[in-house]
C-alpha positions as CSV (number, residue, x, y, z in Angstrom):
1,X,0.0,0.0,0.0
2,X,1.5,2.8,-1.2
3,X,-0.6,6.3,-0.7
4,X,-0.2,9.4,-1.9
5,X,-1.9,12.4,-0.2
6,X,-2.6,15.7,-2.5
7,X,-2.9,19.0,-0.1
8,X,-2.5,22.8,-1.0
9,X,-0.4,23.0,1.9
10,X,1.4,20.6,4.6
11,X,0.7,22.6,7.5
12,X,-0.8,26.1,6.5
13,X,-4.5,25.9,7.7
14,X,-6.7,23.0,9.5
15,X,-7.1,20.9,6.1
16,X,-3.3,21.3,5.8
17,X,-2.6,20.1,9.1
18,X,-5.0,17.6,9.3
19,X,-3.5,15.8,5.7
20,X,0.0,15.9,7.2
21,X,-1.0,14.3,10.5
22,X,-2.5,11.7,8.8
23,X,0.9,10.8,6.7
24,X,2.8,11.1,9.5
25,X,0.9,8.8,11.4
26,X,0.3,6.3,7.9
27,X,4.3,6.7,8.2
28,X,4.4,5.5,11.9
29,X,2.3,2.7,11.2
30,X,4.5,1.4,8.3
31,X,2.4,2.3,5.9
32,X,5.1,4.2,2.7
33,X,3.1,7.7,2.3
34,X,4.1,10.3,0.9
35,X,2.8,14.0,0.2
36,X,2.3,16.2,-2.6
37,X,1.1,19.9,-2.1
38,X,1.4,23.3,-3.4
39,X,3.4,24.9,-0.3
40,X,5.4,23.5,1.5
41,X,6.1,24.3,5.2
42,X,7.7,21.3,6.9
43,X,11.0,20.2,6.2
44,X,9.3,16.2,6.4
45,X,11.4,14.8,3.7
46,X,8.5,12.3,1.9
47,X,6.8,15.8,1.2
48,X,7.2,17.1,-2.5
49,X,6.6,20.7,-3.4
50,X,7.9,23.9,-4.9
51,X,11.4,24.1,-2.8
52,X,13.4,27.2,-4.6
53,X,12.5,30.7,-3.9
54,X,11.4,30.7,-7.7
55,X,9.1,27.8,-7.6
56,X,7.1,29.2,-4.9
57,X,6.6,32.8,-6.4
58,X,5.4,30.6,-9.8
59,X,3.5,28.7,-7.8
60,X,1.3,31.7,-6.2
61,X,0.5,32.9,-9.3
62,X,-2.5,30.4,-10.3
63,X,-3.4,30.8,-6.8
64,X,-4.1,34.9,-7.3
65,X,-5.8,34.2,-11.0
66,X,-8.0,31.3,-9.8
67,X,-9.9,33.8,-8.1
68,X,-10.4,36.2,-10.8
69,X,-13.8,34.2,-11.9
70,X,-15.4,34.7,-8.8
71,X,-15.5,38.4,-8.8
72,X,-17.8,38.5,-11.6
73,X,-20.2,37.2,-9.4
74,X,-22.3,39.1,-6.5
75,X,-23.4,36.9,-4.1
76,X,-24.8,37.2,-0.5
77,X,-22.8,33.9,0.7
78,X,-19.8,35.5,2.6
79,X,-17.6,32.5,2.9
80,X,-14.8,32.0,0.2
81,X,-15.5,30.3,-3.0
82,X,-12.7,28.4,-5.5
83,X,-13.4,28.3,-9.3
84,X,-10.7,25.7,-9.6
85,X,-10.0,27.3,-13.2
86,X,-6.1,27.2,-12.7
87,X,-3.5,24.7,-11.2
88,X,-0.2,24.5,-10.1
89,X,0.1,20.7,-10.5
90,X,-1.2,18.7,-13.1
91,X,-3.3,14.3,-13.4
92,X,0.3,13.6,-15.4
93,X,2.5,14.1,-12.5
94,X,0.7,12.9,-10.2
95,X,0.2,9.5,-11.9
96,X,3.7,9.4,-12.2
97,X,4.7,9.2,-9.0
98,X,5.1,5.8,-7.2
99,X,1.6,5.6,-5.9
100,X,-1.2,2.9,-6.3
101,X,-4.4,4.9,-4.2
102,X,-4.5,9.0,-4.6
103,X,-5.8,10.3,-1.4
104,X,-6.9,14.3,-2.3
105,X,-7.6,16.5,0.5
106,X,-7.8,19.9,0.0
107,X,-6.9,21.0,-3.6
108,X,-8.6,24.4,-4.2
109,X,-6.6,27.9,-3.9
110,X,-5.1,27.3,-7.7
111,X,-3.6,24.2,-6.5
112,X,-5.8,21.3,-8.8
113,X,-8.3,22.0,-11.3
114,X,-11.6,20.1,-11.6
115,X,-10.5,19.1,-15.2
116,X,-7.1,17.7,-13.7
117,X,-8.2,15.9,-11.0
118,X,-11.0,14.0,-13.3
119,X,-7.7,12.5,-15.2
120,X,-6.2,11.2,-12.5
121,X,-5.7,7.6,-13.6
122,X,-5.0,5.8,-10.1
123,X,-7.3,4.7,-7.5
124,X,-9.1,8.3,-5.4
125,X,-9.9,8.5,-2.0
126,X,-11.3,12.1,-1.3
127,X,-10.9,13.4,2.1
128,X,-13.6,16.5,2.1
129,X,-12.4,19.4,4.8
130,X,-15.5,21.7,3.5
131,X,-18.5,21.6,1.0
132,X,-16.8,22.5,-2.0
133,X,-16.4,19.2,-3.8
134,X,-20.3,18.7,-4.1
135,X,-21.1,22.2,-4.2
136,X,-20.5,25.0,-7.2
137,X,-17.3,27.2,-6.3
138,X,-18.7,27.4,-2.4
139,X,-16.9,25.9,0.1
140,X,-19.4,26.3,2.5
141,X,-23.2,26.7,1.7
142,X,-26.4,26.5,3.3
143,X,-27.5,22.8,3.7
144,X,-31.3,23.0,4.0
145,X,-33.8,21.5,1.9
146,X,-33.7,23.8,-0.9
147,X,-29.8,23.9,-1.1
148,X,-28.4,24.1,-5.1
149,X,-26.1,21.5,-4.1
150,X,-29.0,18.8,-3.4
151,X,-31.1,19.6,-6.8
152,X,-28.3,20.7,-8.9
153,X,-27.5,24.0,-10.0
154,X,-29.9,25.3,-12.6
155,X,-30.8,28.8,-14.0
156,X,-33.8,28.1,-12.7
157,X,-32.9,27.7,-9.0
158,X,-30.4,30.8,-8.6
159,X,-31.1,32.6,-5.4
160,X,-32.7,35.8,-7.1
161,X,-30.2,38.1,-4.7
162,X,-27.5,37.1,-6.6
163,X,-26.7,39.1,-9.7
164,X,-24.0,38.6,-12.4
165,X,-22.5,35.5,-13.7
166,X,-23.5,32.2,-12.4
167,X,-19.8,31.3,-11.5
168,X,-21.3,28.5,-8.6
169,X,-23.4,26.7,-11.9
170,X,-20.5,27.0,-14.0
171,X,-18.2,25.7,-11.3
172,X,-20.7,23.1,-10.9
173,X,-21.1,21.9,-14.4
174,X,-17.8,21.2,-15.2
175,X,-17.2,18.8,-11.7
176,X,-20.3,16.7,-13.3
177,X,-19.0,16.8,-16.7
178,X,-15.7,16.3,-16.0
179,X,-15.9,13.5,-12.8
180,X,-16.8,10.3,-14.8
181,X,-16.3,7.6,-12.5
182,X,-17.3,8.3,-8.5
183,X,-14.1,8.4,-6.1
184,X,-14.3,6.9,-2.6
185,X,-15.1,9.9,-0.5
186,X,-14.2,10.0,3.4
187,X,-16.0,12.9,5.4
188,X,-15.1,13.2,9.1
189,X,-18.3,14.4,10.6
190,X,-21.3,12.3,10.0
191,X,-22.8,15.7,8.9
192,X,-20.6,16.0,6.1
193,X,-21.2,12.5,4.9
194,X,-25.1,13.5,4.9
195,X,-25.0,16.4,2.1
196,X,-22.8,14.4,-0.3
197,X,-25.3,11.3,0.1
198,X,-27.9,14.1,-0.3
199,X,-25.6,16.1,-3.3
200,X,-26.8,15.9,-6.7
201,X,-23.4,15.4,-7.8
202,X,-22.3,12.4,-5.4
203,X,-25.5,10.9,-4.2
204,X,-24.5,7.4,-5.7
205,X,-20.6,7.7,-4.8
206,X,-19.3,4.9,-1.8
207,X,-19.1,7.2,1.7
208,X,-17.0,6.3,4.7
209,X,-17.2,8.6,7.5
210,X,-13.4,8.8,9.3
211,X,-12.5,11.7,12.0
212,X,-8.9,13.4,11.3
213,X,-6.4,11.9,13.0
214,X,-5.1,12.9,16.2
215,X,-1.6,12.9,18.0
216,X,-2.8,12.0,21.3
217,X,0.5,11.8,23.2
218,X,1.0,14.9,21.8
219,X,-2.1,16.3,22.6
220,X,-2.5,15.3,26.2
221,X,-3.2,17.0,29.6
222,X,-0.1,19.2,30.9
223,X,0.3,20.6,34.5
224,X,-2.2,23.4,34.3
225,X,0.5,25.9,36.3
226,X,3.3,25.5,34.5
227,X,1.4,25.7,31.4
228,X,-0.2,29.0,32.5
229,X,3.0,30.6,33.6
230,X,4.9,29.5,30.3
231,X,2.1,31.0,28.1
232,X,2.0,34.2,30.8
233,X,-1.9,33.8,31.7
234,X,-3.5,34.4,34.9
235,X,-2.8,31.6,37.4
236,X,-5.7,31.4,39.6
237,X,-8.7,33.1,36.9
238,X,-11.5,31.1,34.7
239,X,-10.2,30.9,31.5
240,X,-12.2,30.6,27.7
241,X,-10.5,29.7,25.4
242,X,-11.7,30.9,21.0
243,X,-9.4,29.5,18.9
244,X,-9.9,30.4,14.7
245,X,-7.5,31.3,12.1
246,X,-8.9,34.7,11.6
247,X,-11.6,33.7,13.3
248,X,-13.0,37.1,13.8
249,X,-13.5,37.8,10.8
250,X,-15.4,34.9,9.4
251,X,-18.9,34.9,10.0
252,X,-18.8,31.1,10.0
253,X,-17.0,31.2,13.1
254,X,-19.6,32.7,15.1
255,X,-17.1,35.1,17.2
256,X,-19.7,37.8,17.3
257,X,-21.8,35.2,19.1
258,X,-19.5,34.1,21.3
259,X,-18.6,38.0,22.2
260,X,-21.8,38.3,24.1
261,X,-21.9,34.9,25.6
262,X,-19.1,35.7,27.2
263,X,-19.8,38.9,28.8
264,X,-23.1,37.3,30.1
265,X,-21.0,34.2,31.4
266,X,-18.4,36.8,32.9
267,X,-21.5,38.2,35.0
268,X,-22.4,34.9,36.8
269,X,-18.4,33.2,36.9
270,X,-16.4,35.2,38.7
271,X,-13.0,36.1,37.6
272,X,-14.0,34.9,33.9
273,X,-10.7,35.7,31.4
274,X,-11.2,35.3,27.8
275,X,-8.0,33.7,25.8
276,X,-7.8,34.1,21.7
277,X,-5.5,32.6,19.6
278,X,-5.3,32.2,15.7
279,X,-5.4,36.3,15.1
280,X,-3.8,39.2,17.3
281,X,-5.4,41.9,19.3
282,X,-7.2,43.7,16.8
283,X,-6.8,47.9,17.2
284,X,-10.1,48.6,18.9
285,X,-11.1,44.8,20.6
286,X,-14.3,44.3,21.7
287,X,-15.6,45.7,25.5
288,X,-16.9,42.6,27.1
289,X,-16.5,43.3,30.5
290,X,-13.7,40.9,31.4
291,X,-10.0,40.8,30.3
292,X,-8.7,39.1,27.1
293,X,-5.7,38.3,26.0
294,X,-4.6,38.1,22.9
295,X,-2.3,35.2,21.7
296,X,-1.7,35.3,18.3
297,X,-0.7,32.4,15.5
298,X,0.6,29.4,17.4
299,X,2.5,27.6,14.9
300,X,3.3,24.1,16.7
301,X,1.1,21.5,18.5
302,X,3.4,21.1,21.8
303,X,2.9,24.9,22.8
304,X,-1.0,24.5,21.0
305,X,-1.5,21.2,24.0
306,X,-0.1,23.3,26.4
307,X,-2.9,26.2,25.6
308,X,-5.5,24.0,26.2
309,X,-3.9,22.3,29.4
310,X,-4.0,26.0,30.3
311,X,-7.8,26.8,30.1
312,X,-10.1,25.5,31.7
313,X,-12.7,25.4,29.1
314,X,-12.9,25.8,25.3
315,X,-15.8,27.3,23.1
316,X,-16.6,27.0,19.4
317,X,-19.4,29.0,18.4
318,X,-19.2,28.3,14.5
319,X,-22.5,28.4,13.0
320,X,-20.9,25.5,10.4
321,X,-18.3,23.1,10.9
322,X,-16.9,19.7,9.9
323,X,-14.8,18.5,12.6
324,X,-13.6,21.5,14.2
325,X,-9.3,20.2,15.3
326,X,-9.5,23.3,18.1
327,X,-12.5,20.7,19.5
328,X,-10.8,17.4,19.3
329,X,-7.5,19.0,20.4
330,X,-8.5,20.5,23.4
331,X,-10.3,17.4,24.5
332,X,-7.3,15.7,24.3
333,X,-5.7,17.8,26.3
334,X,-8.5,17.4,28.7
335,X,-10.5,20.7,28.2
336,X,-14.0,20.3,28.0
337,X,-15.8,22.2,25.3
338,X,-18.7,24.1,24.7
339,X,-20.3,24.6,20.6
340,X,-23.6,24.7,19.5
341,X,-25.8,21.6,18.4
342,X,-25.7,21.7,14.7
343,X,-23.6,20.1,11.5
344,X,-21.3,18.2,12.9
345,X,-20.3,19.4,16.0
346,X,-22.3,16.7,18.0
347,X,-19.2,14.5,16.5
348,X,-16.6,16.7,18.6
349,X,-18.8,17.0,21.8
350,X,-20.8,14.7,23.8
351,X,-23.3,16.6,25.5
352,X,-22.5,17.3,29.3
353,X,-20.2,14.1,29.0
354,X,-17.0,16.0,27.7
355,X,-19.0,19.3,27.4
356,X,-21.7,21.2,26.6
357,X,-23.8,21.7,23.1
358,X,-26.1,24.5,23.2
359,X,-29.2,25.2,21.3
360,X,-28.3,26.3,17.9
361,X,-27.3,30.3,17.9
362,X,-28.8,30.7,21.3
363,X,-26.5,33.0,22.8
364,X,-28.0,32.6,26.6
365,X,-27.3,28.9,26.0
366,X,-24.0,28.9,25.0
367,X,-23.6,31.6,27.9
368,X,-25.2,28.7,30.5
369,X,-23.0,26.4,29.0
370,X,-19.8,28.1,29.6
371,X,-21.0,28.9,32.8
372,X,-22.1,25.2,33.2
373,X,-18.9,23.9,32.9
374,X,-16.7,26.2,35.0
375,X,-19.2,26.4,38.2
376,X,-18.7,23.0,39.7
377,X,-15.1,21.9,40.3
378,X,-16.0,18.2,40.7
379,X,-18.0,18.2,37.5
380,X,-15.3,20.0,35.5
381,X,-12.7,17.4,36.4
382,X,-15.2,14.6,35.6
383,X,-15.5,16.2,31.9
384,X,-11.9,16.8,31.4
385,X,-11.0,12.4,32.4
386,X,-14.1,11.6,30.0
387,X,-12.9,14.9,27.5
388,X,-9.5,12.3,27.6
389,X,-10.8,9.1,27.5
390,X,-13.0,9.4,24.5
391,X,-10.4,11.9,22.2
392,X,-8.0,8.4,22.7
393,X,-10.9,6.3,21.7
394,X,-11.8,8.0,18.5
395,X,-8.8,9.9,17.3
396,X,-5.8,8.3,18.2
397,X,-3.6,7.4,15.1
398,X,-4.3,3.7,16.3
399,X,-8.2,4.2,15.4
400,X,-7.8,6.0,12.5
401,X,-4.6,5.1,10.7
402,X,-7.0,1.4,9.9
403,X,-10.1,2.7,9.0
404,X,-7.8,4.6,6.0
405,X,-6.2,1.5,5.4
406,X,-9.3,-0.1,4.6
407,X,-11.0,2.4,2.7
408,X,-7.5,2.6,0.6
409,X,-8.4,-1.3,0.1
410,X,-11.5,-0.6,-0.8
411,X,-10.4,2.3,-3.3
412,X,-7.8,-0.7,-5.3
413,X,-10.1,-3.1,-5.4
414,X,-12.9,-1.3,-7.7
């Protein structure tokens, strides 16, 4: 068995970083993996990608062009959306690397085109981080009944507040013309797997739900003091932990419901601190009535376990997720966590077993929730062993790494 994993990036972003855990863990387990992506951060030496200083600045360019489709489009969906117009990389080198089962990840960003990957001519697993690869050029979309993605996307079914060029039917056409034979698809929420069984474009295609891998003796419970005082946070305070690249600043994310949670939760916990990572204090931050601090990127997974060995609880608000890496993570690390009860969240947190899931986009829930978890000292210590207990269970390299294995079986063998 010999897999090759297809990423944008090895470490830049949670879709990155959750395709390079699972080589390195395939690698651990024996199994001869080996990475191709578009940029390349680790120095992991089965990891192929642009290496000079002028392979990188060429490789950027389809990135900045492959967006150029998308302006031509209004469209009251704020999330990004890929066109997948322009690559970097092309089928022909990646069937000619040493690899009998391609396993894509995420390939948007000028990376892969949709043409492209139809002619890859090996075995395709498909490891979906978003929406995109059943959608038009969203990577996230609305999932109800009426979605585009579940009927298909006609003239006819255009949401009338969107004006210029159908660049999400035009996106959409070419996956359906160009995508011949299904791949195996692995989603990691249950959630996920539900819209491509209910997709117009992948209704029919073989589904296997798999959560992202999970380092769990990385990720594992450190001495709360000594993690506060190397990360410089308040020894003896409540703290919340948000954690979102850029998370302010995408709606998805839900930090403008969170803001207010907190400031409610701050008014019945006393000596409630709020701890952000992922973005830096922004020039006028938000009033909420109790301190925040400010941590910035955190670019490696030891100092990322110690965070959440820090805190004593961990929110994510997101109105729409997958499976969320800040929820596993910090459940590994034995920090309870507190998100809303919708998409596939209910995957990352069993309900007042290793947190709390509050009613969908109810702030004073998610506030009771926080509060929930931080006002009984016996409780919270019985969430973090559980929090523990089940990340090992369900995300450990030992789980996972054989589930991929079998689906990569699966993949040859048709």
């Amino acid at each position: 068995m010999t897999p090759l994993i297809v990423s944008k990036s090895d470490l830049s972003g949670g879709a990155a970083r959750a395709s390079y855990r699972l080589h390195t863990a395939l690698l651990a387990a024996n199994i001869p993996s080996s990475m191709l992506v578009g940029n390349r951060q680790s120095d992991e030496p089965l990891v192929r990608g642009p290496a000079s200083k002028l392979q990188k600045v060429i490789a950027k360019l389809p990135a900045i062009l492959d967006n150029l489709p998308t302006i031509m489009q209004q469209t009251t969906n704020p999330v990004s959306h890929s066109s997948a117009w322009l690559g970097s990389i092309s089928a022909r080198q990646i069937n000619a690397l040493n690899a009998d089962v391609i396993n894509l990840h995420w390939i948007c960003g000028g990376f892969l085109t949709i043409e492209e990957i139809g002619k890859i001519n090996k075995p395709v697993v498909w490891t979906l981080h978003d929406m995109w690869a059943f959608c038009g050029a969203e990577n996230y979309t609305a999932d109800d009944r009426n979605a585009r993605f579940r009927h298909g996307y006609s003239k006819d079914n255009r949401d009338p507040e969107h004006k210029g060029i159908d660049i999400d039917r035009w996106v959409w056409n070419r996956k359906n013309i160009s995508w011949k034979n299904p791949f195996h698809i692995v989603t990691p929420s249950r959630w996920l797997a539900d819209c491509v069984k209910g997709s117009a474009l992948m209704h029919n295609w073989p589904v296997t739900v798999i959560p992202n891998v999970l380092d769990t003796e990385i990720f594992k419970p450190y001495p709360k003091n000594i993690a506060r005082e190397l990360l410089h946070l308040p020894e003896k305070s409540k703290l919340v932990l948000f954690g979102a690249l850029k998370g302010g600043n995408d709606p998805r994310k839900g930090w403008d419901l969170l803001q207010p949670a907190l400031a409610k939760a701050g008014q019945s916990i006393p000596d409630v601190h709020g701890v952000i990572f992922g973005q830096s204090e922004p020039q006028d931050p938000p009033n909420l009535g109790i301190p925040l601090h400010w941590l910035g990127h955190i670019h490696d997974d030891t100092t990322l376990a110690m965070l959440y060995s820090a805190v004593d609880v961990t929110v994510v608000p997101s109105r729409q997720e997958n499976l969320p890496q800040v929820g596993t993570e910090a459940q590994a690390c034995g920090c309870p966590v507190v998100a809303f009860n919708i998409t596939g969240l209910p995957d990352v947190v069993e309900h007042e077993q290793t947190g709390y899931l509050a009613e969908a986009f109810s702030i004073d829930d998610l506030a009771k929730g926080i509060a929930w978890v931080l006002s009984d000292e016996e409780r919270h210590v019985k969430l973090s062993v559980r929090a523990r207990e089940r990340a090992k269970q369900l995300w450990s390299p030992e789980v996972v790494v054989p589930q991929y294995i079998e689906v990569y079986e699966q993949a040859k063998a048709t």
